[in-house]
C-alpha positions in Angstrom: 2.5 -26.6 13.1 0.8 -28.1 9.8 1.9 -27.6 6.7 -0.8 -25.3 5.5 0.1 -22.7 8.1 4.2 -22.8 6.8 2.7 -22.1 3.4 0.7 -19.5 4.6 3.3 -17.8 7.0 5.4 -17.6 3.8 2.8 -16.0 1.7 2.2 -13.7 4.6 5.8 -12.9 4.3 6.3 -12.3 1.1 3.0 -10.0 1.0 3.4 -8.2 3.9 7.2 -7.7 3.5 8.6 -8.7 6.8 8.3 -11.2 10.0 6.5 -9.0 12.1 3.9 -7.5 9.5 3.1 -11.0 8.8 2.4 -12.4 12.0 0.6 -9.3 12.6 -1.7 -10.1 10.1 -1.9 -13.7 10.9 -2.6 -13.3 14.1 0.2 -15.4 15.2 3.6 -14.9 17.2 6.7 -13.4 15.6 8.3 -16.7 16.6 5.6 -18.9 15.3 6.0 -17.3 11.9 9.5 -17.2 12.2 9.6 -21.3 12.7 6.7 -21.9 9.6 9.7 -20.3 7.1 12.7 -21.7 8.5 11.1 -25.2 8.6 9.4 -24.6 5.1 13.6 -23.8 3.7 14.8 -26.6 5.3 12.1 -28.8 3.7 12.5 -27.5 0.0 15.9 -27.5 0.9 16.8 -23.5 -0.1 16.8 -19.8 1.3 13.4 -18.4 0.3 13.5 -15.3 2.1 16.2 -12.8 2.8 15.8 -11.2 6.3 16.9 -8.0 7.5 16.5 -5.8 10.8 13.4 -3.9 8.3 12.4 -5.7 5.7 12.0 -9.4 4.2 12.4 -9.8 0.5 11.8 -13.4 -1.1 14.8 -14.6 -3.5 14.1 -15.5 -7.2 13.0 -19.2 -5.7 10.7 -17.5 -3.0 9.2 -15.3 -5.8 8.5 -18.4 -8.3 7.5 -20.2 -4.9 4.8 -17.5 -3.9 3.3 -17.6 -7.1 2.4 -21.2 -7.4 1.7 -21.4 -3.9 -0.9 -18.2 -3.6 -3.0 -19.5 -6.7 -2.7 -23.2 -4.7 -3.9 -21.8 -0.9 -6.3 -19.5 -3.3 -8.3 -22.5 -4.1 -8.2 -24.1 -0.8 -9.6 -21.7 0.9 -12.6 -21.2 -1.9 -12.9 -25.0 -1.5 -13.2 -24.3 2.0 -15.9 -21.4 2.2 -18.1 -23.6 0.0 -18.1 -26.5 1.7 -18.9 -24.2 5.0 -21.6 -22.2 2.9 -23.2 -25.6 1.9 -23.1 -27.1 5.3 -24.9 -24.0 7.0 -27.1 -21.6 6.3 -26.7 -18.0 6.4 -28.4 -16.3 9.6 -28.9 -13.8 12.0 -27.8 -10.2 12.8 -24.9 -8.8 10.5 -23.7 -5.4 11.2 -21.6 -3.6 8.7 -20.2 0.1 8.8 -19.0 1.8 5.8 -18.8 5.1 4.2 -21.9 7.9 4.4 -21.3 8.9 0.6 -20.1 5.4 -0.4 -22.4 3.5 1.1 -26.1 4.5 0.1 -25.0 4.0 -3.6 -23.3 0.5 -3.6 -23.4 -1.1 -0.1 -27.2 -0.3 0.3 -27.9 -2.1 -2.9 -26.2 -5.1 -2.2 -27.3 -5.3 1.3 -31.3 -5.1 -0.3 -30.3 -8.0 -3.1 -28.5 -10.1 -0.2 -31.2 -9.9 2.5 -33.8 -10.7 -0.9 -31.8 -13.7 -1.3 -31.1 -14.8 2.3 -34.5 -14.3 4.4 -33.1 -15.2 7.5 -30.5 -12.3 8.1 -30.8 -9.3 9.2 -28.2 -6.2 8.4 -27.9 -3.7 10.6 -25.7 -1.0 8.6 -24.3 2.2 10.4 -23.0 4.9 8.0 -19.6 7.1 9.1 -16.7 8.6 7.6 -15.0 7.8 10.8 -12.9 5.1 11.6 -14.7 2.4 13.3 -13.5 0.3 15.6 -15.0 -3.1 14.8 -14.4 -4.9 18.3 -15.1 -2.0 20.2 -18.5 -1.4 18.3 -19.3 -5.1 17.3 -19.3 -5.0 13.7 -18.6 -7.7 11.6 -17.7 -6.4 8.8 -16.1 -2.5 7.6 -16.1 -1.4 4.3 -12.7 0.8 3.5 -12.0 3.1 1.3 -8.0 3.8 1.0 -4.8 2.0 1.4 -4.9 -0.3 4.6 -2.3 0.2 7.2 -1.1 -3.1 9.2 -3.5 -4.6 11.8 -5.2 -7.7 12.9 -8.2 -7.3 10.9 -8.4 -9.2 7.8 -8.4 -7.6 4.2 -10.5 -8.7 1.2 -10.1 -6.1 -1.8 -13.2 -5.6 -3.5 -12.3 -2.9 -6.6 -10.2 0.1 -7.1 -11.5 3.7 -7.7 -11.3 6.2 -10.3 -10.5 9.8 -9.5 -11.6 11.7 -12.8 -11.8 15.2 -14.0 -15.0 16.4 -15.6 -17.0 19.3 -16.7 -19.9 19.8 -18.4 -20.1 20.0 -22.3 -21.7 23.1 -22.2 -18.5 24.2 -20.5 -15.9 22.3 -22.6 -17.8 24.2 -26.1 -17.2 27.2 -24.5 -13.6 27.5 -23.0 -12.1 23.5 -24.9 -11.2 20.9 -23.2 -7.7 20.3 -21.5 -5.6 17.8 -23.2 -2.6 17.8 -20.4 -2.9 18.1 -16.6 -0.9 21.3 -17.0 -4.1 23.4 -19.4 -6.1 23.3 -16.1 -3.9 26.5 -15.0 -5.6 28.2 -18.1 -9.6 27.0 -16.4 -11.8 28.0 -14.1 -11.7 24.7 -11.6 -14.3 23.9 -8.8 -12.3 23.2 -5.6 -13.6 20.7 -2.5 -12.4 22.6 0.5 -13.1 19.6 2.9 -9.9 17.6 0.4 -6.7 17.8 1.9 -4.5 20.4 0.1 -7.8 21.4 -2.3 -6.1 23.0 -4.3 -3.5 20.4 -5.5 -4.9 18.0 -8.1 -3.1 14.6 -8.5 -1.8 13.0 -11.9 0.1 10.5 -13.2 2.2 12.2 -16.0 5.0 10.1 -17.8 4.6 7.0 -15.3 5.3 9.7 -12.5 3.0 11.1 -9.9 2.5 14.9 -10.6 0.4 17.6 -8.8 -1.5 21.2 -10.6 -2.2 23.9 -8.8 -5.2 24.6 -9.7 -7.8 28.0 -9.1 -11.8 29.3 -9.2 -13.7 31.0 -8.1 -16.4 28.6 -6.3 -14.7 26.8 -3.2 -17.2 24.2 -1.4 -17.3 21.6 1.3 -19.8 19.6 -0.2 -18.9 17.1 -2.8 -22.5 17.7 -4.0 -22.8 20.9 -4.5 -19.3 20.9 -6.5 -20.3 17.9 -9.1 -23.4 20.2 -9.3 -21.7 23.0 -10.3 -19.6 21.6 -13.0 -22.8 19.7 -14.1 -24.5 23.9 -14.7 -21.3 24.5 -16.6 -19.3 26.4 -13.9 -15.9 24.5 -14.6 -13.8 22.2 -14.4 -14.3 19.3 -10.7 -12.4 16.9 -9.5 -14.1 13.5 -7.7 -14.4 10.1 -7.4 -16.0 8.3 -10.8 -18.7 6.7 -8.7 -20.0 9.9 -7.2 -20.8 11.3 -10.3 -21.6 7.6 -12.6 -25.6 9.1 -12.6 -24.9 12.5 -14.5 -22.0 11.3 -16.8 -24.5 8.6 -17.9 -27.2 11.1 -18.6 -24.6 13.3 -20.6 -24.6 16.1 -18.2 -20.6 15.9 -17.1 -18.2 14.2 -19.6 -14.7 13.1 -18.8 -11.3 14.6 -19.6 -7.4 13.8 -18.7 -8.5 10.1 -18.7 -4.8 8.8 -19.8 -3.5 11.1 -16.6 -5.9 9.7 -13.5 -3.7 9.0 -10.7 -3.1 5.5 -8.9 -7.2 4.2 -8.6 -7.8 3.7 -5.1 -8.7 0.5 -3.1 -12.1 -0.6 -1.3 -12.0 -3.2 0.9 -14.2 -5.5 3.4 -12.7 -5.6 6.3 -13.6 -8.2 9.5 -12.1 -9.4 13.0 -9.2 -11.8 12.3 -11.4 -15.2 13.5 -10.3 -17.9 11.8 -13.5 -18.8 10.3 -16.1 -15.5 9.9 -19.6 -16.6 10.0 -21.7 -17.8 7.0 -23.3 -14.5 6.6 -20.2 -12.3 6.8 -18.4 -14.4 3.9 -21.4 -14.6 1.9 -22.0 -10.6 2.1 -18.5 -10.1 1.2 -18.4 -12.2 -2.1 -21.6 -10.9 -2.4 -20.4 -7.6 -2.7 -17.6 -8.4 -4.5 -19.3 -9.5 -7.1 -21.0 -6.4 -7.6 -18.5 -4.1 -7.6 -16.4 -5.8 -9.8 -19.5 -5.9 -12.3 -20.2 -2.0 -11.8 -17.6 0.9 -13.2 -16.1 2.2 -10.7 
């Protein structure tokens, strides 16, 4: 086994947080992994990780270790994909699946900029709020919205999301505005049936994760028809930031509890664990990442 692989077995490690998760994610054999560590500490000389039955933890030398070595095998790999991108040319058939809300406001974009700039691919983008098998259908590419459980598919974060509270300033002259999560009790609130536990709102109060119950008397499925709403001065809605970007910019929703949101939540690209994804896959996905990071989200 080179050396690059025992570097990247450790990082994998040290990310994933044990043997198995790591060589799940590599793609490799518990054993394989296992031998990349144990021959990388008997190189430096020093335990980097401590193993238990659960969980791997890297000591204070594994920690200062990962660091250097992540920023290092960071800049291969970059060094890598451009080389690759400047010995081929992006082409052919890229399918992507993502989100049916997400998707026509950010993915669509991108995909019309990157086939602008790339005339010989084509993008063939299917929409669903279901999870997509990508072998199964024969997608390239996914892009995720949540917290990734273990598989073989490889992860690229692109951004996090904002989940804010709004209303309408019609609304907030009216009734105020609520300075702690906890004033929501006292409003009338728009409430997304199709959300799990609608009525529960999530906060971050004091570095803690804290839920309202919250109350009103419009209850909807549609994530339209509740932005909506609070946009005609109804109450107070709960969503995404990038569902409702187009009316807070035209000063028909404004913003409250800012200082409160909960833990933002992370897209991702998502594509088969090859060891090298074609040109036009890892050109969409910097592509896109480039975007998102350049749009509030």
């Amino acid at each position: 086994m080179d050396r690059i692989a025992d570097f990247q077995a450790f990082i994998a490690v040290v990310e994933r947080g044990s043997l198995t998760a790591a060589a799940r994610n590599l793609g490799r054999s518990l054993q394989s992994v296992s031998r990349s560590l144990a021959a990388l500490e008997r190189e430096i000389g020093i335990e980097l990780v401590r193993r238990t039955t659960r969980r791997s933890a890297p000591t204070e030398t594994g920690r200062a270790l990962f660091r250097r070595l992540g920023a290092a095998l960071s800049e291969i790999e970059a060094a890598k994909r451009e080389a690759s991108h400047r010995g081929s040319e992006a082409s052919g058939l890229l399918r992507i699946t993502a989100s049916s809300a997400f998707a026509p406001l950010h993915v669509v974009p991108a995909a019309c900029a990157f086939l602008a700039k790339f005339p010989k691919v084509d993008i063939e983008l299917d929409l669903s709020d279901r999870y997509v098998d990508l072998l199964e259908g024969g997608f390239d590419l996914a892009i995720r919205i949540g917290e990734m459980p273990d598989s073989t598919l490889k992860v690229r974060h692109l951004a996090d999301l904002r989940r804010v509270v709004f209303g309408s300033p019609r609304y907030f002259k009216k009734h105020g505005r609520p300075r702690r999560p906890d004033d929501l009790r006292q409003h009338e609130c728009i409430i997304r049936t199709a959300a799990r536990d609608a009525n529960a709102w999530p906060f971050t109060v004091d570095g803690r994760r804290k839920t309202v119950r919250v109350a009103g008397r419009l209850r909807t499925s549609s994530a339209l028809a509740a932005n909506e709403a609070a946009a005609q001065g109804l109450g107070v809605a709960n969503a995404p930031l990038w569902q409702i970007q187009s009316l807070v910019a035209r000063g028909d929703l404004e913003l409250v509890l800012a200082r409160f949101e909960p833990p933002h939540v992370p897209v991702s690209a998502v594509w088969p664990a090859t060891n090298v994804p074609p040109t036009k896959t890892q050109l969409f996905i910097e592509f896109l990442a480039g975007r998102l990071k350049a749009t509030q989200l």
